[in-house]
C-alpha positions, 0 to 999 in steps of 0.5 A, spaced: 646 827 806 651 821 807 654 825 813 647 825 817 647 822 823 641 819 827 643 816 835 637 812 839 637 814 846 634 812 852 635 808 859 636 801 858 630 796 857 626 801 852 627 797 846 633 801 843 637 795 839 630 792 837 629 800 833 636 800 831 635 793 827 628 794 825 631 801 821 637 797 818 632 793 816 631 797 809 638 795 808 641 790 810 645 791 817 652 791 815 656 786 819 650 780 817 656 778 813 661 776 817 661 770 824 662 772 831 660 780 830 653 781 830 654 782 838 657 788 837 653 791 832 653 798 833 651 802 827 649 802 820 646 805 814 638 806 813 635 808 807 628 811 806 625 816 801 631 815 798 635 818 802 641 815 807 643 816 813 648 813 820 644 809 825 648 810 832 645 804 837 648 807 844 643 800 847 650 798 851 654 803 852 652 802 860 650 795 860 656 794 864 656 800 869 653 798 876 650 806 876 646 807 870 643 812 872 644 819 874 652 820 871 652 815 866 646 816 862 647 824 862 654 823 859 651 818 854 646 823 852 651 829 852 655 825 847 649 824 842 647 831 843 654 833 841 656 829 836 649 826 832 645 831 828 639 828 830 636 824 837 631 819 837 628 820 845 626 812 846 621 810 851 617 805 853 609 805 854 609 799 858 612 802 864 610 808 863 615 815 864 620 813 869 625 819 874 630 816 868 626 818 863 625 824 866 633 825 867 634 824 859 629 828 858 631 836 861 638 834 858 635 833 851 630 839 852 636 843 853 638 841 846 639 845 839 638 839 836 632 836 833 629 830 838 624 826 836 621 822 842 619 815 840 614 812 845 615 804 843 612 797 845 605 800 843 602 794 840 595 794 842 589 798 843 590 799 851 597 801 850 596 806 845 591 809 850 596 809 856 601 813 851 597 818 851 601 821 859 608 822 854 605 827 852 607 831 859 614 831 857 613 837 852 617 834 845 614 837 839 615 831 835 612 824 839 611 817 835 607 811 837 610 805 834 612 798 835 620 797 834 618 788 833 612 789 828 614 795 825 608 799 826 608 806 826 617 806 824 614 809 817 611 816 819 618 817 824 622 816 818 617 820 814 620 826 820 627 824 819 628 825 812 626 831 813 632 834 816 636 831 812 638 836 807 639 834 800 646 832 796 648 838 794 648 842 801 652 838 803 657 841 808 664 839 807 669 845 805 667 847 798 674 850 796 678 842 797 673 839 792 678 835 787 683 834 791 683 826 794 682 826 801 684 820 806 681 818 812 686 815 817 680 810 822 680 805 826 680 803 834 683 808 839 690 806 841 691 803 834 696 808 832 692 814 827 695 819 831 702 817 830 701 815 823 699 822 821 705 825 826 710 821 822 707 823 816 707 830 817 713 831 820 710 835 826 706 834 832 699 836 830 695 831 835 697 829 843 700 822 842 700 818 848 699 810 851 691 813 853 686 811 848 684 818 847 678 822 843 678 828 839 672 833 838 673 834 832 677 832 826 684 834 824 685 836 817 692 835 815 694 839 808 699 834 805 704 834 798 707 827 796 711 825 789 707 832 787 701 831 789 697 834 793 691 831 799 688 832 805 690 827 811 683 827 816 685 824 823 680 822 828 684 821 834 689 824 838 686 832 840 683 830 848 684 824 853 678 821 857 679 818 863 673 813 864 670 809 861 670 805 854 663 805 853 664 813 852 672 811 847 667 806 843 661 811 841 665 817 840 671 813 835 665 810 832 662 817 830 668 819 829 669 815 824 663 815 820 663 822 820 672 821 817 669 815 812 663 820 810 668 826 808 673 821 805 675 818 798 680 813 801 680 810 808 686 808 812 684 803 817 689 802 822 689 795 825 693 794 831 698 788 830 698 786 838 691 786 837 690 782 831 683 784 826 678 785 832 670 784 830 670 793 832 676 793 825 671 788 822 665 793 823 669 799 820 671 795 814 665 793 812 662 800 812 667 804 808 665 798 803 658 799 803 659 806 802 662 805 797 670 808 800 677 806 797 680 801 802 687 800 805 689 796 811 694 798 815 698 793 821 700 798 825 706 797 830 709 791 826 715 792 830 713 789 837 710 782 833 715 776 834 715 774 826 717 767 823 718 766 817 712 767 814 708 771 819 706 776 815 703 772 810 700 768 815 697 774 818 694 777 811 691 771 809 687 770 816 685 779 816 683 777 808 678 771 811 675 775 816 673 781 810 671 776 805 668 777 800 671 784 799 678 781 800 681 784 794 685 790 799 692 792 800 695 791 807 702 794 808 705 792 814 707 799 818 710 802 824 708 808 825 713 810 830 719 807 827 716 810 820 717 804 817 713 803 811 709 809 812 710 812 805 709 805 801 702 806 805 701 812 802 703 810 795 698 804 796 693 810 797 694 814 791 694 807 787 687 805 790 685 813 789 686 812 781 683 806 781 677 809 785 676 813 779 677 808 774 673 809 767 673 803 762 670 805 755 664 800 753 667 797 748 673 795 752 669 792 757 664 789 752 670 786 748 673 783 755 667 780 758 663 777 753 667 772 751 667 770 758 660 770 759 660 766 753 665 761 756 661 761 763 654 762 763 649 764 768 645 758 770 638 757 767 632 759 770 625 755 769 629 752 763 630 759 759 637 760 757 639 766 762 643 770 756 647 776 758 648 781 751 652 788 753 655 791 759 657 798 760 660 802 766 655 807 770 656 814 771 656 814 778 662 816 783 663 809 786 664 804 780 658 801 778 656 796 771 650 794 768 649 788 766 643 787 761 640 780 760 633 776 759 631 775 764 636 780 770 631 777 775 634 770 775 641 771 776 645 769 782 649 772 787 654 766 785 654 769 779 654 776 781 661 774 784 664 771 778 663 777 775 665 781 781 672 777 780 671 777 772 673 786 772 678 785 777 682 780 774 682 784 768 681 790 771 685 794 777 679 796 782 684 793 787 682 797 795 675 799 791 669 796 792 665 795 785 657 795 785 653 791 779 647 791 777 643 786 773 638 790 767 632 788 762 635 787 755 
């Protein structure tokens, strides 16, 4: 289920990032790619049995907080428990149960939603043996392991699989199946809720200048040029007063959960703020799920231009997304309504190009005389032969390249050809996957 959630809690110091990296590992975590935002790594996808799911760190969200004890820590939980699917309760056996593990605890008891209590840092026998005293807390489920060695993850991930249900229970709305639906993310305060009131036409979200938070997604019916598509909006519905630590988790939920749904997503970037390390985060993963992509610059109409500030400003939003830089960015102002339906008719492109099927036989009259132009490197002094390639039926867009030796080809490569199917066919905004197969 592309839409099951994970979030790790636990009082500061348990090893929560440390659990949170060692499940990304099975896939890369998603922001590896790019300088400067390793930081602020706070979600990611993890892959076992074959089965995907979100992984939401809360490590962090009250690092700042001079009183991380009673009030912060319940809020932080209570956000888990309304938003995630299912919780990972981390403690720490080397300290023992603390009165901040218990305070977790009787909020978490209370839930309807599955908790599983992750007793970390058992790494010798004497550790093992002291661990034993979590089982007074009363948690059904409870698995000792080591988050820096790996030790006893597989049998925690066995359980979350488990509850994970399968691709065609999936509960999205059966009767908007077909038509395109289009996610408008981003940070809070970016403008999503102005964009979407502008498009409609209505007041559909409470706008104002507080970075707010909604409990649920707004699914907006909406015809354009003839077409009909759903607008899905994360923002608007509640305002928080306090703190950002809160605004962070629940935008990031939020988005996911909207990323999830979505074929298309508009990721709205505050034009004052430029593309932060969080707007990178974002992007990377609607990538690496797969979504149609177009970034929006919002309020372009407060930003001292010269001559060539938008080119320049697409050019440094462009480095800071590569490799994956083949997206549309339209400069908009949700307020003033400018560009707003050039924005949507770059998403109705980029929804067409996502479904983009290409015959064999083009494909193969296209790029073989390429590859015969410029060949993969050799590879222990065998010449590495690419002989046919075809587009797989997956609903993202996916080829199979199939060689001599698949094994010996590069990433270099790899983006040759990535450039190679762009150039010579439309996936701009699309993320395009390739697979190297034994001839």
């Amino acid at each position: 289920m592309p839409g099951f959630t994970v979030a790790i809690v636990g009082r500061p110091n348990v090893g929560k990032s440390t659990l949170f990296n060692r499940l990304l590992e099975q896939r890369k975590a998603i922001v590896d790619d790019f300088s400067g935002v390793t930081r602020d790594r706070q979600y990611g996808i993890s892959e076992w049995n074959g089965k995907s799911f979100n992984v939401i760190d809360t490590g962090g969200f009250v690092a700042n907080s001079e009183d991380v004890f009673e009030k912060e820590i319940r809020k932080q939980v209570q956000i888990a428990l309304d938003e995630a699917h299912l919780l990972l309760f981390v403690v720490d056996a080397a300290t023992g149960i603390t009165l901040q593990d218990e305070e977790m605890a009787d909020v978490l008891r209370r839930s309807t939603k599955p908790v599983l209590l992750v007793v970390n840092k058992v790494d010798n026998s004497g550790r093992a043996l002291e661990a034993t005293e979590f089982y007074s807390m009363g948690f059904e489920k409870i698995f000792f392991l080591s988050s820096i060695s790996g030790s006893g993850t597989g049998e925690m991930l066995d359980e979350i699989t488990t509850h994970i249900p399968d691709e065609d229970k999936l509960d999205y709305d059966k009767q908007e199946e077909g038509v395109p639906k289009f996610a408008i993310i981003g940070q809070p305060n970016a403008g999503k809720s102005t964009l979407l009131n502008a498009l409609v036409g209505q007041e559909r979200t409470i706008v104002s200048d507080i970075p707010g938070t909604t409990r649920d997604t707004i699914h907006t019916h909406y015809k354009l040029f003839g077409k009909e598509f759903i607008l899905i909006d994360t923002a608007g519905l509640r305002k928080k007063k306090n703190v950002h630590e809160d605004l962070e988790f629940y935008s990031v939920i939020r988005a996911i959960r909207a990323m999830d749904e979505a074929d298309i997503c508009f990721i709205v970037v505050d034009a004052e703020n430029g593309l932060t390390a969080q707007d990178v985060n974002i992007f990377s993963l609607a990538a690496r799920k797969g979504k149609g992509i177009v970034m929006l610059v919002n309020k372009w109409d407060k930003v001292e231009k010269e001559t060539n500030t938008a080119r320049d400003f697409e050019k440094g939003l462009k480095e800071k997304i590569a490799p994956f830089s083949d997206v549309p960015v339209v400069f908009i102002s949700a307020k003033e309504k400018t560009r707003i339906f050039q924005a949507m008719e770059k998403g109705i492109e980029v929804y067409e190009n996502h479904k983009r099927k290409i015959p064999t036989s083009q494909l193969n009259d296209i790029l073989l005389p390429e590859i015969e132009r410029y060949q993969p490197p050799m590879s222990r002094g065998h010449a590495v032969k690419i002989k046919y390639v075809t587009q797989l039926p997956t609903h993202n867009p996916s080829f199979a390249f199939f060689a001599n030796h698949p094994d010996a080809i590069k990433d270099p490569y790899r983006q040759f050809l990535e450039n190679k199917l762009r150039s010579h066919f439309n996936f701009t905004g699309v993320p395009v996957r390739i697979f190297f197969r034994k001839k």
